[in-house]
N, C-alpha and C positions, 0 to 999 in steps of 0.2 A: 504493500500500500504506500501509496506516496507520502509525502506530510505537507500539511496543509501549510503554506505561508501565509500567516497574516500581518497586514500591514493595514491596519484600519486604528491602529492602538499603539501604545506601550504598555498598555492595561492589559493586555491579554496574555503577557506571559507567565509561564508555570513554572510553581517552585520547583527549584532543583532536588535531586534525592539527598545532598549536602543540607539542605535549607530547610528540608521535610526532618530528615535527623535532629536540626536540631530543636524545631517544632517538641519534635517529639520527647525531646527530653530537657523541654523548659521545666525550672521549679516555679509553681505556680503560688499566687494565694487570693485572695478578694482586692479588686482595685478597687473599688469603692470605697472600702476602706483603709486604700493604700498599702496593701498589704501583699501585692505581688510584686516580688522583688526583680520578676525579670521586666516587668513595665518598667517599675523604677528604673531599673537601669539604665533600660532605652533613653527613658526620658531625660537623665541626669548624663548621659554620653551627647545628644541631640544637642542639649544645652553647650552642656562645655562645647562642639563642634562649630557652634554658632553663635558663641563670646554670648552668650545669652545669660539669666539668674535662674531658669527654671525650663522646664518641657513639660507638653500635654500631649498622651497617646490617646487621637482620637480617630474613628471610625473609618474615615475618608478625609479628602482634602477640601471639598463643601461644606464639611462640617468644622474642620480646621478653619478654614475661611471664615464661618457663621460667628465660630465662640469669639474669631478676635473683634468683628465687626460687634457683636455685644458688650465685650467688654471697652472696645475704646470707647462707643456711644449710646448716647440714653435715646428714649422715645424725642421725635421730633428733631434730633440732628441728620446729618449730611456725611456722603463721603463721595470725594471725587475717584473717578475709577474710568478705565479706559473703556470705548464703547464696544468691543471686541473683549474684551478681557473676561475671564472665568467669574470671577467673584458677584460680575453686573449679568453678565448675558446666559447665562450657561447652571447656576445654580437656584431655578427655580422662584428667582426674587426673594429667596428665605430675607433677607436683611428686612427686606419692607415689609414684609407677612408677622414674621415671629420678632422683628425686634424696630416697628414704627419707625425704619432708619429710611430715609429718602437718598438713593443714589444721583449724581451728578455726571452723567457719560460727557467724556470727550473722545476726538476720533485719537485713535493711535498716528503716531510719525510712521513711516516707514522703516526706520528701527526700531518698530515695538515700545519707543519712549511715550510720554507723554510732555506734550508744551509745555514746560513752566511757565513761561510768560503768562501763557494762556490759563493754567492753574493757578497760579496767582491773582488772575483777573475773573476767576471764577470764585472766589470764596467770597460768602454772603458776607456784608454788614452785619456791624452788631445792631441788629434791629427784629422789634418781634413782628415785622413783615415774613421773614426770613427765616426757612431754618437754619439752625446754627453748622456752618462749618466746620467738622472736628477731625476728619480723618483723611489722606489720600493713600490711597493704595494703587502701588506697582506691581506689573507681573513678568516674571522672570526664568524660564524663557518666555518669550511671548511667540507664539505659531512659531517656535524654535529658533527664534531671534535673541541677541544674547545683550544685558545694558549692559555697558562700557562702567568701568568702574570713576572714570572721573564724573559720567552723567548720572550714575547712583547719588554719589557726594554729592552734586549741585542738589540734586531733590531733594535730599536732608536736608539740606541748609535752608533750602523751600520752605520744607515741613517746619523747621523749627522756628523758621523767622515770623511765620502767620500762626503759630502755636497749635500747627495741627500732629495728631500721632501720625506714626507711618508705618504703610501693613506691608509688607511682601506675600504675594501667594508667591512660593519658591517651588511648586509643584513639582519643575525641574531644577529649580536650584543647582542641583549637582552636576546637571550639563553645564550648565554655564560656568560652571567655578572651573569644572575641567578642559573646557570649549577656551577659558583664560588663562590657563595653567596656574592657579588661583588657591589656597585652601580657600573653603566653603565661607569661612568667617570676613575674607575680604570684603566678600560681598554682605553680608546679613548683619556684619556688625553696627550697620548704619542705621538699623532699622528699629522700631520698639517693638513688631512682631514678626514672626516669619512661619508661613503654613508648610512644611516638607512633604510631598506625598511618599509611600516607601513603595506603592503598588504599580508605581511606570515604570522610568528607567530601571530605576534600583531591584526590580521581581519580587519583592515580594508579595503574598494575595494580597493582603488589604491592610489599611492603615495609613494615617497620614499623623505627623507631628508635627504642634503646634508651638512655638518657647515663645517667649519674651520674660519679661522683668517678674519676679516677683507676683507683684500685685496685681497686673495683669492676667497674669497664669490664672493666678487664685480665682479674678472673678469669671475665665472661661472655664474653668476647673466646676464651676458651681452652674452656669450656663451649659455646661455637658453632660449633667443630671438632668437639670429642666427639659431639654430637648430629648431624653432619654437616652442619651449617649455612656452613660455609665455599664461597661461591661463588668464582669467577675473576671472568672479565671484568666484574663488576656494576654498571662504570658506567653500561651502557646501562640498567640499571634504577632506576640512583641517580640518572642524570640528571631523571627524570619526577619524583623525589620534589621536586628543588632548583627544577626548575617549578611545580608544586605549590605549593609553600613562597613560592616569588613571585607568583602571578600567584591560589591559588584559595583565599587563608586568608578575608581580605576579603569575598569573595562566598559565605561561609556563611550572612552575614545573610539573604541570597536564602534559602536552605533554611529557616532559623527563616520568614520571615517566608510561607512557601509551608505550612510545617507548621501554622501558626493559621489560615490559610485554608483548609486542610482540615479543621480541626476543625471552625471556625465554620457551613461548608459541612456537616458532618455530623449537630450538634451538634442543630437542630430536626426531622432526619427521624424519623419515627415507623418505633419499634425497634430505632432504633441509642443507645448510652450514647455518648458521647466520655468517659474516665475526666477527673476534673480533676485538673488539673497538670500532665499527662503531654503537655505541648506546647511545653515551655518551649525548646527547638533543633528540631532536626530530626527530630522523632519524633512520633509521636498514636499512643494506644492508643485503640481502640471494640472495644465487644462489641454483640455482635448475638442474635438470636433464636437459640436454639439449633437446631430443626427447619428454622429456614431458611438458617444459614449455608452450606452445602454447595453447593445452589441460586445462593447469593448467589453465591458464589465460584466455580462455571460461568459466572454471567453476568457477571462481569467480564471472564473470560477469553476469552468470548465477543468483549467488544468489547477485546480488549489491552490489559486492565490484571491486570498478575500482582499479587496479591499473597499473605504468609502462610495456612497453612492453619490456624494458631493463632487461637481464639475464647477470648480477647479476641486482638483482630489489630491487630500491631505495622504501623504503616502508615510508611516512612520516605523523606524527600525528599533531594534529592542534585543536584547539577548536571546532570543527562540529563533532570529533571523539570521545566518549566514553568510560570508560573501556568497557563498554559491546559490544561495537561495537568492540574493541579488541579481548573479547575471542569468538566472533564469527567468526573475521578472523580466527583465531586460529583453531578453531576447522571446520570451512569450507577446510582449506588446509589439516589438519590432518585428515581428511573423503573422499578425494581426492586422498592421499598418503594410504590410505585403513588401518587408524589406528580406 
C-alpha cells in the first residue's frame, strides 16, 4: 500500500513510536490541582525556553490564544490583530463571544507584519465613546512568513509607548526562531505573552503552551477552568510535548528546506504560480488554473497526496513528509499539467 502524503496541515502528523514510549511512561497526577508533575515540567521548561515567569498546558492553540486575550482584557476592551491572523479570523470569534473583547483587524504587510504607524493611529481615545485599547497581538509565522527580529523590537516599543500588552500567537514560533538561527527566547522575550502550539511543526497530538508573567498565567490558569479546559491526568499528553521540545525543534530545518523544494519543483510547470515569498518555513502557496483545479485535486488524490481545497492552495510540510515524498508531488502535478 502506498502512504498517503498529506500536505493540507502540520496538524496531521503522528506521534513517533519514541514519542508514544514516552507517553506511555509519563508519571502522572491531577493538574487541576497541580499535581502532575510531568505538566509541571512542561510548563516550567516552556517558561525558562521563553525568558518567561511561568507556562500554561492548554488544550490547543485557540484556547492558548483565548486564556491570554482574557487575561490581558476585561469586558468592553479592544485588541488590535491582523485581518488574516488566527486569533481574529480562524478561532470562532471566542474573544467576543466568551470574553465581550471587541477585535480591531488591520490588513497584514506583505511580510506578515502589521503597520505601526497604522497601529498606532488605530488605538481609541481615552473616551467612553470608545472601547478601550489594551492589547495588540502579532502572529508569528504568519502563512509561514517569519518577523524580523528588529520589526519584533519596534512593536514592543509600540506596545509599550500606548501602554498596550503584547500577545504573540507563536503557533510556529519554533520555525521562525530556526528559519533565524535564533534561540526561541530572541524572539518571545519581547512579548508579555506567547501561545506555543506542540501539535504542528513540533508532532506532537495535541496541546499548545501558553507563559507569560506570573500574574498573567494565574488569571489564564483560572480562565482555563471556566472554559473547561482543566484536564486531570495530562501528563501522558504533556509528556509528547517535552519530547517534542527535545528531540523535533532542530529538525524543522528539514520542513523549511522540503518546502523550497516544493516550490522550486512547482515553480516552472506551466499553470501553476508559486506566490513569492511564501516559502520562507514550512509552507508554499501556488495557484493554479481555475477550470482545472478540481481535476487537479482528484488527481492527486488519486495517487495519495491530500491536499487543500483552497485555490491558491496552502501546501504544508511536516515530519511525516519526505524529500521523496516531495519530488513525487512534484512530478505527480507536473504529469497532470502534461509535462
Amino acid at each position: 500500500m502506498t502512504d498517503i502524503i498529506d500536505l493540507r496541515s502540520d496538524t496531521v502528523t503522528q506521534p513517533s513510536t519514541a514519542m508514544r514510549a514516552a507517553m506511555a511512561m509519563a508519571d502522572v497526577g491531577d493538574d487541576v490541582y497541580g499535581e502532575d508533575p510531568t505538566v509541571n515540567e512542561l510548563e516550567s521548561v516552556f517558561a525558562e525556553r521563553t525568558a518567561m515567569q511561568a507556562g500554561l498546558f492548554v488544550a490547543s492553540g485557540t484556547q492558548g490564544n483565548l486564556l491570554a486575550l482574557l487575561a490581558h482584557c476585561e469586558r468592553g476592551d479592544e485588541y488590535i490583530v491582523g485581518q488574516q491572523a488566527h486569533t481574529y479570523k480562524y478561532e470562532g470569534g471566542g474573544a467576543a463571544v466568551l470574553g465581550s473583547i471587541q477585535p480591531q483587524p488591520l490588513e497584514f504587510e506583505a511580510d506578515g507584519s502589521l503597520n505601526l504607524a497604522r497601529v498606532a493611529k488605530t488605538i481609541k481615545p481615552d473616551d467612553s465613546h470608545f472601547a478601550k485599547t489594551r492589547l495588540l497581538c502579532l502572529e508569528n509565522t504568519q502563512s509561514g512568513k517569519v518577523l524580523t527580529l528588529d520589526y519584533i523590537e519596534q512593536a514592543a516599543q509600540c506596545a509599550r509607548e500606548h501602554g498596550l500588552g503584547f500577545h504573540l500567537d507563536g503557533a510556529r514560533v519554533f520555525n521562525a526562531a530556526v528559519q533565524l538561527g535564533v534561540d526561541v527566547d530572541r524572539i518571545t522575550r519581547q512579548f508579555d505573552t506567547v501561545s506555543i502550539c506542540l501539535s504542528k511543526g513540533l508532532g506532537a497530538p495535541v496541546g499548545s503552551v501558553l507563559c507569560g508573567s506570573t500574574e498573567l498565567i494565574a488569571k489564564a490558569r483560572r480562565w482555563r477552568k471556566v472554559v473547561g479546559g482543566g484536564m486531570r491526568q495530562a501528563g501522558l499528553l504533556a509528556a509528547a510535548g517535552l519530547y517534542a521540545l527535545e528531540h523535533h525543534v532542530d529538525r524543522l530545518a528539514d520542513d523549511h528546506e522540503h518546502a523550497a523544494m516544493l516550490a522550486n519543483g512547482l515553480k516552472d510547470i506551466d499553470g501553476v504560480e508559486v506566490i513569492a515569498g511564501a516559502a520562507q518555513t514550512n509552507m508554499v502557496f501556488a495557484s493554479f488554473p481555475p477550470d482545472r483545479f478540481a481535476a487537479l485535486h482528484s488527481h492527486l488524490s488519486e495517487h495519495d497526496i491530500n491536499i487543500s481545497g483552497d485555490n491558491p492552495c496552502r501546501f504544508v510540510t511536516h515530519l511525516d513528509v519526505s524529500r521523496d515524498d516531495i519530488e513525487r508531488v512534484s512530478d505527480t502535478v507536473q504529469n497532470f499539467f502534461g509535462g
